[in-house]
C-alpha positions as a Markdown table, in Angstrom:
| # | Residue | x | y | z |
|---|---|---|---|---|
| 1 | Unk | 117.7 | 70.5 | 133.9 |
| 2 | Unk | 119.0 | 73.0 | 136.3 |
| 3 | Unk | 117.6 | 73.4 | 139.7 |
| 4 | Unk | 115.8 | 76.7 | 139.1 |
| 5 | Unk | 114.3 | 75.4 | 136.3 |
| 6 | Unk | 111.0 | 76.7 | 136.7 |
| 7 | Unk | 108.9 | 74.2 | 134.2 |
| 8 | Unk | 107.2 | 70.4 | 135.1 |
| 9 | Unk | 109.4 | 67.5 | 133.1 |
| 10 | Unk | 106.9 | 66.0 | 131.0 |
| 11 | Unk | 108.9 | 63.1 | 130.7 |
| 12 | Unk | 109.2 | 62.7 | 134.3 |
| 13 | Unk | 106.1 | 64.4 | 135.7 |
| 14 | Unk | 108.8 | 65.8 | 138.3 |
| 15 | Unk | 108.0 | 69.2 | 140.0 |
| 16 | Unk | 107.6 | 72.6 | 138.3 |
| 17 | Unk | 109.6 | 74.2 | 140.8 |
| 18 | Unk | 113.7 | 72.2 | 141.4 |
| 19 | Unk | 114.5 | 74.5 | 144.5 |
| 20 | Unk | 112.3 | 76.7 | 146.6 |
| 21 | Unk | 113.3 | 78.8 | 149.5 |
| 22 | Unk | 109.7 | 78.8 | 151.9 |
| 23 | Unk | 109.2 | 81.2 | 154.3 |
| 24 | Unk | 107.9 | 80.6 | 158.3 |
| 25 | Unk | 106.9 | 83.4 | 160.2 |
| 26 | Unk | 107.7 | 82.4 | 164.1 |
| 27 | Unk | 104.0 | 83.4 | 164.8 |
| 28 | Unk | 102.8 | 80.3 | 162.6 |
| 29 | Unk | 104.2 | 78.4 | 164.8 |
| 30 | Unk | 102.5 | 79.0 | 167.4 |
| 31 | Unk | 99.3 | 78.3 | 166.6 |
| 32 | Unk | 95.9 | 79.8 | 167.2 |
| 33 | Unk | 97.5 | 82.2 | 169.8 |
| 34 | Unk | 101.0 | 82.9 | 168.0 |
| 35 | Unk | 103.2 | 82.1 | 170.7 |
| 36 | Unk | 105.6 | 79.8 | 172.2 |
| 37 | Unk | 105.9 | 75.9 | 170.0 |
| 38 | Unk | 102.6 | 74.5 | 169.6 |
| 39 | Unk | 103.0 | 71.0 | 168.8 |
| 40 | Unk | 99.9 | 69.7 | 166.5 |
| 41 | Unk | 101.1 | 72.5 | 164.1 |
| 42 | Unk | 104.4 | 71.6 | 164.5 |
| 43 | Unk | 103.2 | 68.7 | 163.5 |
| 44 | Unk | 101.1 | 70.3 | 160.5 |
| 45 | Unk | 103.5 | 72.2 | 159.2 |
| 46 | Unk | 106.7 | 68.8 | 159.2 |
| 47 | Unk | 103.3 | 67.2 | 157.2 |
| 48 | Unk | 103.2 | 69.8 | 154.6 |
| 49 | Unk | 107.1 | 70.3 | 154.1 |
| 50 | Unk | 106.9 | 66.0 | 153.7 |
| 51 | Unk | 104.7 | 66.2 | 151.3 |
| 52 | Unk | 106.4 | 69.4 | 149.1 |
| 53 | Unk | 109.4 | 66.7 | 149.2 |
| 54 | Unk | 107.5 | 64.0 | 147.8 |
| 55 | Unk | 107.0 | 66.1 | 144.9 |
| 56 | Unk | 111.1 | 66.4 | 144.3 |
| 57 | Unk | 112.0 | 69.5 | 144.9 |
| 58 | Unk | 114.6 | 70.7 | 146.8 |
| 59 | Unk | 113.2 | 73.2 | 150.1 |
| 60 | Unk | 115.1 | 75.9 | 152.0 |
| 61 | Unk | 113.3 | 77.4 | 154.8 |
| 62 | Unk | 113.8 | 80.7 | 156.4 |
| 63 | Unk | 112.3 | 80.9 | 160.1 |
| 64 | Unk | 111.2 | 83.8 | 162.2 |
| 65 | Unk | 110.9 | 84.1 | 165.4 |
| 66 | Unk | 107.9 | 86.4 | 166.5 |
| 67 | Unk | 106.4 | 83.3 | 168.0 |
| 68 | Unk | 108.9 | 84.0 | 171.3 |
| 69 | Unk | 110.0 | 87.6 | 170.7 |
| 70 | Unk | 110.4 | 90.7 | 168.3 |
| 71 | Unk | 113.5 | 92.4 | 168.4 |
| 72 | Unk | 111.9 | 95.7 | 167.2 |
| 73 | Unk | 108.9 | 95.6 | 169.9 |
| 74 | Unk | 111.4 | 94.6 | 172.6 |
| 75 | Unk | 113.7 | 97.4 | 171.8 |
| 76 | Unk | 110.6 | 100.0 | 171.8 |
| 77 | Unk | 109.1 | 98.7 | 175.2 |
| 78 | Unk | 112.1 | 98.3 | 177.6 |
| 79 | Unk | 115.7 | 99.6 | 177.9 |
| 80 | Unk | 117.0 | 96.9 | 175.5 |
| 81 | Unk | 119.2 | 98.2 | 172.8 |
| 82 | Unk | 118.3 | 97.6 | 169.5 |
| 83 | Unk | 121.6 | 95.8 | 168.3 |
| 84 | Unk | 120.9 | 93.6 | 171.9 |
| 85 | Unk | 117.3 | 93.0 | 170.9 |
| 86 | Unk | 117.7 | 91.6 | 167.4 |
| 87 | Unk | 120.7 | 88.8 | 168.5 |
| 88 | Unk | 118.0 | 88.2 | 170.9 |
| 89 | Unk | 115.2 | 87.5 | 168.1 |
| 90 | Unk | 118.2 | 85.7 | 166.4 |
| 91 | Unk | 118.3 | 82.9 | 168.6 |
| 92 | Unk | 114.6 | 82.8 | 168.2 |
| 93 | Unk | 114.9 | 81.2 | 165.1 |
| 94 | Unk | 117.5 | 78.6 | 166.2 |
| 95 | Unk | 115.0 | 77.7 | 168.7 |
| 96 | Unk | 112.4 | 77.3 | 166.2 |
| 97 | Unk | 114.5 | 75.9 | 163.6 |
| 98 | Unk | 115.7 | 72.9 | 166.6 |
| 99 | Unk | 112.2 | 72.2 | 166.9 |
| 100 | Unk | 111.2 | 71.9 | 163.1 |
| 101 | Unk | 113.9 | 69.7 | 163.1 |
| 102 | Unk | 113.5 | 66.8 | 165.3 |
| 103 | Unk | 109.7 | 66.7 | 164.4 |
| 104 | Unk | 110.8 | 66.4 | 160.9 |
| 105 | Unk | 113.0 | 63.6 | 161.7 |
| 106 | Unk | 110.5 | 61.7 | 163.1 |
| 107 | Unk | 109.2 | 61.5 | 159.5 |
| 108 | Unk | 112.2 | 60.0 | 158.9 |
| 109 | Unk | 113.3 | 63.6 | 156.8 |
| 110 | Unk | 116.6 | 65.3 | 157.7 |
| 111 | Unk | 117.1 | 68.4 | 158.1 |
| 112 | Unk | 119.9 | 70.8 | 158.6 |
| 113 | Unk | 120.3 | 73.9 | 160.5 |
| 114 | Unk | 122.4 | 76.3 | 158.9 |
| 115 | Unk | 122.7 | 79.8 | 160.7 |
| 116 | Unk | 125.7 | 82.8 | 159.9 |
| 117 | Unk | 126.9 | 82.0 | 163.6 |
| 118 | Unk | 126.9 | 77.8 | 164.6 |
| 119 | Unk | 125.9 | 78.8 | 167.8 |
| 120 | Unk | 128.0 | 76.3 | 169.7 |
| 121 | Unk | 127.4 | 73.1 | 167.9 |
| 122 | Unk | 123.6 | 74.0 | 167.4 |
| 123 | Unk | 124.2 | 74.6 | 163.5 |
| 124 | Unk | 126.5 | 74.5 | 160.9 |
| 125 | Unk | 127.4 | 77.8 | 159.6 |
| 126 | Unk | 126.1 | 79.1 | 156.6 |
| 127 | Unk | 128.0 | 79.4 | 153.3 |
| 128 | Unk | 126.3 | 79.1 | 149.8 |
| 129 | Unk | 128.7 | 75.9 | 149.0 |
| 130 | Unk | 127.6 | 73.9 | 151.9 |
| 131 | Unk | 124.1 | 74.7 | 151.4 |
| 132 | Unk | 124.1 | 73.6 | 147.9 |
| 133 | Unk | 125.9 | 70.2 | 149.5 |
| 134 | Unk | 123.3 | 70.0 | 151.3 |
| 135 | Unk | 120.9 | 69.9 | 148.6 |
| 136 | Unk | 121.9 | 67.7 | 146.8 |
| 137 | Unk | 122.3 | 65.3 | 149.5 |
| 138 | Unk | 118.6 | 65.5 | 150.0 |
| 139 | Unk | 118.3 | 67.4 | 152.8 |
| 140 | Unk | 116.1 | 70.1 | 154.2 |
| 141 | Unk | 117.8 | 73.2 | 155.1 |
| 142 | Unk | 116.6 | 75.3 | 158.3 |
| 143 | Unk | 118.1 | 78.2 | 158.1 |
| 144 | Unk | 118.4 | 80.0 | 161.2 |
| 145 | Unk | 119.6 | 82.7 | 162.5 |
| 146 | Unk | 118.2 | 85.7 | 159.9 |
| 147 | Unk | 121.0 | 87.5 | 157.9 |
| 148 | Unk | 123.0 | 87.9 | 161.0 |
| 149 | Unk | 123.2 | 90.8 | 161.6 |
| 150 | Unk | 120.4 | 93.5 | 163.3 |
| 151 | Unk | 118.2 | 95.6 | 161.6 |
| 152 | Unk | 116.9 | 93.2 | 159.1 |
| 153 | Unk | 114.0 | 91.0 | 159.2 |
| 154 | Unk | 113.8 | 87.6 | 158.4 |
| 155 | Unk | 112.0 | 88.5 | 155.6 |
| 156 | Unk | 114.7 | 89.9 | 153.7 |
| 157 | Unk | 117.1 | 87.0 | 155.1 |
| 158 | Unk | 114.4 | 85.1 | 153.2 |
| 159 | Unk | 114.8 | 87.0 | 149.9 |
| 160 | Unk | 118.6 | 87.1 | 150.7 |
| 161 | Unk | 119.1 | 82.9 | 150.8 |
| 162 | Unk | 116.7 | 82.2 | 147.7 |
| 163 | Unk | 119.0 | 84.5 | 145.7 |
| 164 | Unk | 122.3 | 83.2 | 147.0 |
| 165 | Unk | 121.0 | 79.6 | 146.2 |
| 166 | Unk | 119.6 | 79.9 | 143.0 |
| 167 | Unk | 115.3 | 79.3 | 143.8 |
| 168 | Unk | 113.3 | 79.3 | 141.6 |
| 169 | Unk | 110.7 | 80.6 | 143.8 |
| 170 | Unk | 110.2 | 82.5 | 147.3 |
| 171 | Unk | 107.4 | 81.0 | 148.8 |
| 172 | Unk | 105.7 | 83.1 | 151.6 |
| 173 | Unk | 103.6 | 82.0 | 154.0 |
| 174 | Unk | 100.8 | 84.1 | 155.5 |
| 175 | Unk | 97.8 | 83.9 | 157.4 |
| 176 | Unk | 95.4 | 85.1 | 154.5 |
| 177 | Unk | 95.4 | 83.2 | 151.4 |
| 178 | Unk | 97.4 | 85.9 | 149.3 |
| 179 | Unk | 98.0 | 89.6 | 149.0 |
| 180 | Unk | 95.0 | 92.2 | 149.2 |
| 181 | Unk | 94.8 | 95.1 | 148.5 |
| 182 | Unk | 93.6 | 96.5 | 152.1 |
| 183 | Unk | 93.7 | 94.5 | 155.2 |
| 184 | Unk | 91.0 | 91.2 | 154.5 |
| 185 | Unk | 90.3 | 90.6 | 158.2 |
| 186 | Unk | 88.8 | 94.1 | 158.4 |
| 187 | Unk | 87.2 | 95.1 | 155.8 |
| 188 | Unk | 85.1 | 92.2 | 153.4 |
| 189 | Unk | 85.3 | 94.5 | 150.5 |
| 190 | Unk | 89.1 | 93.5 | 150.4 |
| 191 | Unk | 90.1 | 92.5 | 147.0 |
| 192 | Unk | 93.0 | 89.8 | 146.4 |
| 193 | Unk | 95.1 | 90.2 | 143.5 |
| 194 | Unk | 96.0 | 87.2 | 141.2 |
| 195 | Unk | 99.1 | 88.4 | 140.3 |
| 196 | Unk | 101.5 | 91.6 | 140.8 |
| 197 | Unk | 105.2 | 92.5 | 140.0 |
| 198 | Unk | 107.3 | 93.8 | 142.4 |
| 199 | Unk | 107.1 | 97.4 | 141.1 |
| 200 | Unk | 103.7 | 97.6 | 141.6 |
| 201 | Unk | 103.9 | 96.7 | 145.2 |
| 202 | Unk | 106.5 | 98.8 | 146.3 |
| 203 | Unk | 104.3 | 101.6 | 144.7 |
| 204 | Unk | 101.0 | 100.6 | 146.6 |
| 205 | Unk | 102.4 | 100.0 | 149.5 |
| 206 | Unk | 101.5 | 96.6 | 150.0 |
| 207 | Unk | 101.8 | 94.3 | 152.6 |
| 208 | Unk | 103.5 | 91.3 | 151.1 |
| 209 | Unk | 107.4 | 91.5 | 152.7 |
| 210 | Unk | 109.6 | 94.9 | 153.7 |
| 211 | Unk | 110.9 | 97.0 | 151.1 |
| 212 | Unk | 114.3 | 95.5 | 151.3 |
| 213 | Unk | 113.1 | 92.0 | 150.6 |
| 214 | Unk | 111.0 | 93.0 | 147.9 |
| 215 | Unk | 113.8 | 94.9 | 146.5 |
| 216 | Unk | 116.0 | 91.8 | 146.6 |
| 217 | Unk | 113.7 | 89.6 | 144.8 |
| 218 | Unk | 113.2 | 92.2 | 142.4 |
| 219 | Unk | 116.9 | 92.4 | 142.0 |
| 220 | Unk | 117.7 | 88.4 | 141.8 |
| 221 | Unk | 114.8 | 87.6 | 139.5 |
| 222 | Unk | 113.2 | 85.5 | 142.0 |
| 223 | Unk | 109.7 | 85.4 | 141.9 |
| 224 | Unk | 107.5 | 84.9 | 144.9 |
| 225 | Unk | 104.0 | 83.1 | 146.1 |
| 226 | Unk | 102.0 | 83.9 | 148.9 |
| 227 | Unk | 100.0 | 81.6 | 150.2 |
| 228 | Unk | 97.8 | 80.7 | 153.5 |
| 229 | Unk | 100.1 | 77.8 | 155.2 |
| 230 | Unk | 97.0 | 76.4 | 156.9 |
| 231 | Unk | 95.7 | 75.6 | 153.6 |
| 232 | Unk | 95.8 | 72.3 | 153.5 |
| 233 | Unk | 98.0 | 70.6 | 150.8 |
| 234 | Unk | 98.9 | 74.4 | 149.4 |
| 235 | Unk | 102.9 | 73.7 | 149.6 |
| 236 | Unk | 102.8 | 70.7 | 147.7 |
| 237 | Unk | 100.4 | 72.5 | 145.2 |
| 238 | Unk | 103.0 | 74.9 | 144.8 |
| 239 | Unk | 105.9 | 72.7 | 144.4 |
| 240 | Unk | 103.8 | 70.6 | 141.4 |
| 241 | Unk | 103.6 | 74.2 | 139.9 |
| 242 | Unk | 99.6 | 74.6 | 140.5 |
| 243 | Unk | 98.3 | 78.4 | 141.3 |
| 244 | Unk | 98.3 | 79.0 | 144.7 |
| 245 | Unk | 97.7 | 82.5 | 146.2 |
| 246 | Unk | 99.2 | 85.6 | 144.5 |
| 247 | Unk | 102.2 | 85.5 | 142.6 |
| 248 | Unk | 104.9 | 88.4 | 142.1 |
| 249 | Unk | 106.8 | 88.8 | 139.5 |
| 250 | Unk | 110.5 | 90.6 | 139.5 |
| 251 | Unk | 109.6 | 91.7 | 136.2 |
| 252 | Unk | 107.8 | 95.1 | 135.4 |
């Protein structure tokens, strides 16, 4: 069975999904207030990504880091250049991704950071082959850094890394327990959908990843959950293959 496979072993029970490529905003990190490292969800969040492993599957995940600084909003508010302000929100996510990483290996999981630039000897640099070494060695990748290069969001560096290593599924995580089709912390009359493609949220405009990402997945054929992260257990749910906030499709 390949590791995209995307269907439970019956003869095993093993996971539905082989490979998944999650998705951490910066902001999640930071807890109630969205900033800085805040250590109990730290803490939370090495918990969940334990027990996703313990179902079998073999994790990926993609950082942000809006928790210490968005290039785009530093590049608006003071005479930053936009080039200088994204390598700034860069090495965001290596700080993120250092963190992730010695609180995971206190659970006795390791975990790699792989970035396009090593960043001295803070990570290994990307390339698909070593990342799939990785893998199969057991470990968790943190991959740092974005795409490397400015004007793209972490987001699509997401989309990027599940396609380059095969995923069978893009998990996003979110505040909100899936995708709506206005915003649910405003209005109560908010509906969630169950399931959408791709196509159909490019065309309504909805707030799931940037166009770019989106467009990737649709691209790859990689299909992608979102999902409240403070939902207890919901990563693991996912990994066994259970329905967990809204799926998109690549399909039409």
């Amino acid at each position: 069975m390949g590791a995209n496979d995307r269907d439970a072993d019956p003869a095993t029970g093993g996971p539905a999904h082989r490979r998944i490529l999650l998705k951490v905003s910066g902001e999640a990190l930071g807890g109630r207030e969205g900033s800085g490292l805040d250590p109990a969800t730290l803490d939370y969040v090495a918990s969940e990504i334990a027990a996703a492993r313990e179902a079998g599957i073999e994790l990926g995940i993609v950082l942000g880091g809006g928790n210490f600084l968005r290039g785009a909003n530093l590049s608006a508010g003071l005479p930053v250049g936009r080039v200088s302000a994204d390598q700034m929100g860069m090495l965001a996510t290596v700080i993120n991704a250092l963190a992730l990483r010695d609180v995971l290996a206190v659970r006795g999981i390791t975990a790699r950071i792989l970035a396009p630039d090593p960043f001295g000897a803070v990570a290994e640099r990307f390339s698909r082959t070593l990342a799939l070494e990785r893998l199969a060695a057991g470990d968790v990748l943190l991959l740092a850094g974005g795409t490397g290069h400015p004007f793209f969001t972490t987001d699509t560096a997401a989309a990027l890394r599940a396609a380059e290593l095969d995923a069978a599924l893009l998990a996003k995580a979110t505040k909100v327990d899936g995708v709506y089709d206005r915003d649910p912390q405003a209005d109560r009359r908010a509906r969630r959908y169950e399931t959408l493609t791709c196509r159909e949220v490019i065309e309504k405009r909805l707030a799931v990843m940037d166009l770019t990402a989106i467009s990737l997945c649709r691209a790859a054929g990689v299909p992608i959950v979102v999902f409240d992260l403070s939902a207890a257990g919901a990563l693991p749910a996912i990994a066994r293959g259970e329905r967990v906030g809204t799926l998109v499709s690549p399909g039409d």
